[in-house]
N, C-alpha and C positions, 0 to 999 in steps of 0.2 A: 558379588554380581550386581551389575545396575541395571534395575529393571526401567525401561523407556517409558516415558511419560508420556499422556495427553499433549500435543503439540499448538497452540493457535496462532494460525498467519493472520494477520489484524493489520486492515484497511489497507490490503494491495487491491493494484488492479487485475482483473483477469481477464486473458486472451482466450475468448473461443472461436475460432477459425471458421464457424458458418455464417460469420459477417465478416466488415472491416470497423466494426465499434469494440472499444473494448468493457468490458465492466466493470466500472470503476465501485471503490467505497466496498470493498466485499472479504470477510474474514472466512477463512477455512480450517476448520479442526480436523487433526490428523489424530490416531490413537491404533496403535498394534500396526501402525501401515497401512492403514486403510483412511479414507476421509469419511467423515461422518458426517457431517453438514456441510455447506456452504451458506452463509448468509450475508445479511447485509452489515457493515462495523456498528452500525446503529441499533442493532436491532438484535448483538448475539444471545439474549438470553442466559440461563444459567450457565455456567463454566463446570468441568470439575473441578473439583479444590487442590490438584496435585498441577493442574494446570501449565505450562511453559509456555508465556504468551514471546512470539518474536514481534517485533515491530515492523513490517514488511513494509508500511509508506516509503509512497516514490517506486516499488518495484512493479514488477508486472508476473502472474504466476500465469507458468507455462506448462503443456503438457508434455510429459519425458518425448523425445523425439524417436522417430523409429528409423535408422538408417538403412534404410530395403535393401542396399547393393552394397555390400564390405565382402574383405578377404580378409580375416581377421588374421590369421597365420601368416602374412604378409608384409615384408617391412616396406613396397613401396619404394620412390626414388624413380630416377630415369632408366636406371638398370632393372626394371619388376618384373621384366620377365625372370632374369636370371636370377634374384634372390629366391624365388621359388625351387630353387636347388639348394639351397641352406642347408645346413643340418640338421635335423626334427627339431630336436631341442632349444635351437637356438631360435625354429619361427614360434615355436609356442609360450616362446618369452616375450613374443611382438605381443601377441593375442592378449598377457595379463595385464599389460601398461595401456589396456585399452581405457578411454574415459571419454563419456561427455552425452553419449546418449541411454535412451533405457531399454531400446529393443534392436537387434544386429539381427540381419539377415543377411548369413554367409553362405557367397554364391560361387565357390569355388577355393576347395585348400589343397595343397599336395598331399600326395601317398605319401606313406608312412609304415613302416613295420611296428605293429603293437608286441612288445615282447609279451606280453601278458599269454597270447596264441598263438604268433607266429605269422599272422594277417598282415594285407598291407590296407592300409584304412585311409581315408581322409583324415588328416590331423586335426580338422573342426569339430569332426566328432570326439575326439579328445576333451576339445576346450567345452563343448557343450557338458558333459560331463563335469566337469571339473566348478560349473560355473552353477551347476542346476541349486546348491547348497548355500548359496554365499550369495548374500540380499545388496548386497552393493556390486554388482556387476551383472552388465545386462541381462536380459533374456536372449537369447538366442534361438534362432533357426538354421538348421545346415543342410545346404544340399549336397553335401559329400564333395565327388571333385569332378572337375570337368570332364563332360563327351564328347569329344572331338573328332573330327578325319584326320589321319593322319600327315603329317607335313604340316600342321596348321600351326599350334603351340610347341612350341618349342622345348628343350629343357626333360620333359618328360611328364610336365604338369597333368596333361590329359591321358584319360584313360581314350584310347585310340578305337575307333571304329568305325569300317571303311563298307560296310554294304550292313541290310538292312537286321539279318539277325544277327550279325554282330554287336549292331545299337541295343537291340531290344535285350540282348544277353547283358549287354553293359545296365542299361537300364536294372535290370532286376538285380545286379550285384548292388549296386549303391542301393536300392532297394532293402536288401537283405541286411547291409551293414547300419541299416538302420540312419538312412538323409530321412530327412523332415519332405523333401521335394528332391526333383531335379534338374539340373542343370545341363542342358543341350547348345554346343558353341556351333551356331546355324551360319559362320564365314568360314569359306569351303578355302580349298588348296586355290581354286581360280575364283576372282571377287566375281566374275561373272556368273557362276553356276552355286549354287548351291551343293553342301555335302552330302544331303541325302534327301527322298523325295518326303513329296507328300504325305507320301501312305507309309512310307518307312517311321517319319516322326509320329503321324495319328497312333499307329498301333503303342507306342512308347506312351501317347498319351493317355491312351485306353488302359494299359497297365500301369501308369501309375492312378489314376481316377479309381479303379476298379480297386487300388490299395489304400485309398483314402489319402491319398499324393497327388501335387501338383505337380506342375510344369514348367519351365519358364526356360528362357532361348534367349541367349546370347546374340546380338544383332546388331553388326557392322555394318551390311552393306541390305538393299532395297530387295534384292532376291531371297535369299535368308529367310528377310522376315515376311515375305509372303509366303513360301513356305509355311514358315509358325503358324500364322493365322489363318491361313487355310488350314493347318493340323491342328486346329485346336489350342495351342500353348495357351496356359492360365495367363501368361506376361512376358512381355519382350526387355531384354537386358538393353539400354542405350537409345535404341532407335534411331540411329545414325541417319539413318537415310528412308526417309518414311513419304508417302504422297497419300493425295487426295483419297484416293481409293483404299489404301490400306486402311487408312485410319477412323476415315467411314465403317469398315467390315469388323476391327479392332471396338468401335464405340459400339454395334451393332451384337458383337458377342460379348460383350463386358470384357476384352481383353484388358489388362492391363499395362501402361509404360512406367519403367520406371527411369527415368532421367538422371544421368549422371554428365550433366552440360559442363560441371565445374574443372572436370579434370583440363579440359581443355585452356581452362587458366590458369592451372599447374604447368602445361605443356609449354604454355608462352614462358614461364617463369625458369623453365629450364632452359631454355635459350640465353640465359643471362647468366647461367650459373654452370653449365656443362661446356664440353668440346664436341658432342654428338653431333655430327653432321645432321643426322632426324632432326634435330630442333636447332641446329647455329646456320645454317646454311641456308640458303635464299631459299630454294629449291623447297626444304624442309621447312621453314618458316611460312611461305605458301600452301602445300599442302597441309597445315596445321588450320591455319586462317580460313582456309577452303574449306576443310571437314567442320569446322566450328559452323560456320556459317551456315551450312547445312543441316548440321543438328540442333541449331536452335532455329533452324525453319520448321521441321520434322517435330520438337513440340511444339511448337505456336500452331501448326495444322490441327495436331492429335487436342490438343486442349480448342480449338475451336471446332472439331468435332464431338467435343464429350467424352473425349476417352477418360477413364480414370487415370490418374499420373500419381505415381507412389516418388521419392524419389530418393538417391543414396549418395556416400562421398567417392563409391570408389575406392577405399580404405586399402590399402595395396598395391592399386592398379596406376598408380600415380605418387605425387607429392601430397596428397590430401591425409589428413590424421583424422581418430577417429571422432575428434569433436569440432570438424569444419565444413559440419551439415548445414550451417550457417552460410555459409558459401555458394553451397549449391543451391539456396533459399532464394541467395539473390539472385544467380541466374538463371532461375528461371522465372523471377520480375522481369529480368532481359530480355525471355524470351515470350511475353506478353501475358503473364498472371500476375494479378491482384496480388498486394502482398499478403493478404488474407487466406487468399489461394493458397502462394504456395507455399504456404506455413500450415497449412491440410496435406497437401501433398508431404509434408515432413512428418507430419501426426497421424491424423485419424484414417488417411487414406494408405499411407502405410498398414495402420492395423487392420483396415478393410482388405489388402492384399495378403496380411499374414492370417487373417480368419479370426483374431483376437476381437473381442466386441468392444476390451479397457482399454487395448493400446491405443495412445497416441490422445486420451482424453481422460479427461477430469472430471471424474461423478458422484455422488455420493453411492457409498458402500465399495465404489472400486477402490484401487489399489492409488496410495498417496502418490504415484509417479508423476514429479514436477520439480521442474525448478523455476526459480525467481533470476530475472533479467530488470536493468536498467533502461525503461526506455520503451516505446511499443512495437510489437514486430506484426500488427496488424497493419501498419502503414509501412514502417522500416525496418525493412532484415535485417537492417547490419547490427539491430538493438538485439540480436539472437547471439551475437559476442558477447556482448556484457554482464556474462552471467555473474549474479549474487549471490545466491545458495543454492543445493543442492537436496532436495527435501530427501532421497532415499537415500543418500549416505550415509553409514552407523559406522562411528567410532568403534 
């Protein structure tokens, strides 16, 4: 058996996302998984004698990213709705070839029958399980599987509910089956109305608050998510379509956004690579260009309001994989944040939205979750590719 040694990263720079400077000159000892100091390379003091110095000069150390918005169960593609019919087995092989961040927050997986009792379960709750034991693969959160009106999701993905104690009965099963939060899809059968009111969501919200559960609403279209934020939701899925006023009310109650702008450059990139009239065809190329435009007006409001902005790839719901959080990094540069920003929005304000106090940063006595990058991603994202190492992978 090899027991892990003391580890020291010596003279990287490090990214902390509450500025745009980085810290240069700065060594970090790791030992059991945890960081034990930070200091300056000049100045690290004793060693222990079992020591494993890396060389880190030239990199940048980053804090494990938290991807707020995945479908881990999900292979994604221009067909996502429909691989969501897969065969259990085969999405929960999507879920193990996950890599590249240190916290998933999954917002939606298909039922599933657990033979173990004859249940039909979320298959997230599977992977979360499977994953609680084993130090190289993220942490997770699941909100079981989607709540929807019926006619909305197709496939069979959503647990269906069409009046207000049918939500709230929905609501407490994924409760019961043990989601971390849940997940409410607030785009109804018509874009103009809303699936359920007000007071139908609050009480959903009241019962899960009252379980020590969040909330969080799925949100395509502008009516939707006034809905949410009128009922309280902990955080709005996309914010497709967001104005002055919600996002004032959203800043107003710490609601959270979480942004997933990048799918929409997967969307274009399917255009080149599919027959789908949805993305080959004028028609569909416009409407793609339209919606984009609009969701990166809807964060550039919400972030000049204050809203917090957590943000995700999407993991499923598109061509996005699960380590092209980098992606979404940069567009939301595009959509008018600091690249300081939204390299917060990738880390620390992620973990503000999961309630973890270590996720998404770097401190002494937390948890060594970080990798090493090429390059600064305090000025440029696109340096959040270039990964070097990966500090919590164990052989």
């Amino acid at each position: 058996m090899i027991i892990p040694r003391p580890t020291l990263y010596r003279d990287a720079a490090l990214a902390d996302p509450s500025g745009p400077s980085l810290r240069k000159d700065a060594s970090v000892l790791v030992d059991a998984g945890r960081v034990v100091w930070i200091r300056s390379s000049t100045d690290e003091g004793d060693l222990p004698p079992s020591v494993h110095v890396i060389d880190a000069g030239g990199s940048t150390i980053v804090a494990g990213m938290v991807d707020a918005h995945s479908h881990v169960t999900l292979p994604g593609g221009s067909h996502w709705i429909d691989r969501g019919a897969d065969p259990p087995e085969e999405l929960l092989e999507v879920a193990e070839h996950r890599a590249g961040v240190r916290w998933a927050r999954d917002v939606g997986s298909p039922l599933a029958l657990d033979t173990r009792d004859g249940r039909r379960r979320a298959l997230a709750l599977r992977v979360r399980e499977r994953w609680q034991s084993d130090p190289n693969r993220p942490r997770i959160r699941v909100a079981g599987t989607w709540i929807g009106h019926s006619g909305v999701l197709t496939g069979g993905l959503a647990i269906e509910a069409d009046d207000g104690p049918a939500l709230l009965k929905a609501a407490w099963t994924q409760l019961d089956d043990g989601a971390d939060f849940l997940k409410l899809y607030l785009d109804g059968p018509k874009k103009e109305e809303a699936p359920w009111s007000t007071e139908d969501v609050r009480a959903v919200v009241e019962l899960a608050h009252g379980r020590g559960a969040k909330v969080t609403a799925h949100s395509g279209f502008l009516v939707g998510a006034r809905v949410g934020i009128d009922a309280g939701v902990d955080s709005l899925e996309h914010g497709f379509e967001l104005d002055s006023d919600a996002v004032a009310q959203m800043a107003r109650q710490g609601t959270f956004l979480v942004s997933t702008l990048a799918i929409f450059r997967s969307w274009a990139s399917f255009a080149q690579t599919t027959a789908l009239p949805r993305f080959v065809s004028d028609e569909g190329k416009e409407r793609v260009a339209r919606r984009r435009e609009r969701a990166i007006e809807s964060v550039h409001l919400a972030y000049r309001a204050g809203v917090q902005i957590a943000t995700g790839t999407d993991f499923g719901g598109g061509s996005l994989r699960a380590n092209h959080l980098a992606w979404e990094v940069e567009a939301l540069v595009e959509a008018g944040l600091k690249p300081w920003e939204a390299l917060a929005s990738a880390t620390v304000r992620g973990g503000d939205l999961l309630g973890e106090t270590t996720a998404g940063r770097i401190v002494e006595g937390g948890p060594a979750d970080f990798f090493l990058v090429h390059g600064d991603p305090l000025s440029d994202p696109t340096a959040l590719w270039r990964v070097w190492r990966v500090a919590w992978l164990r052989d």
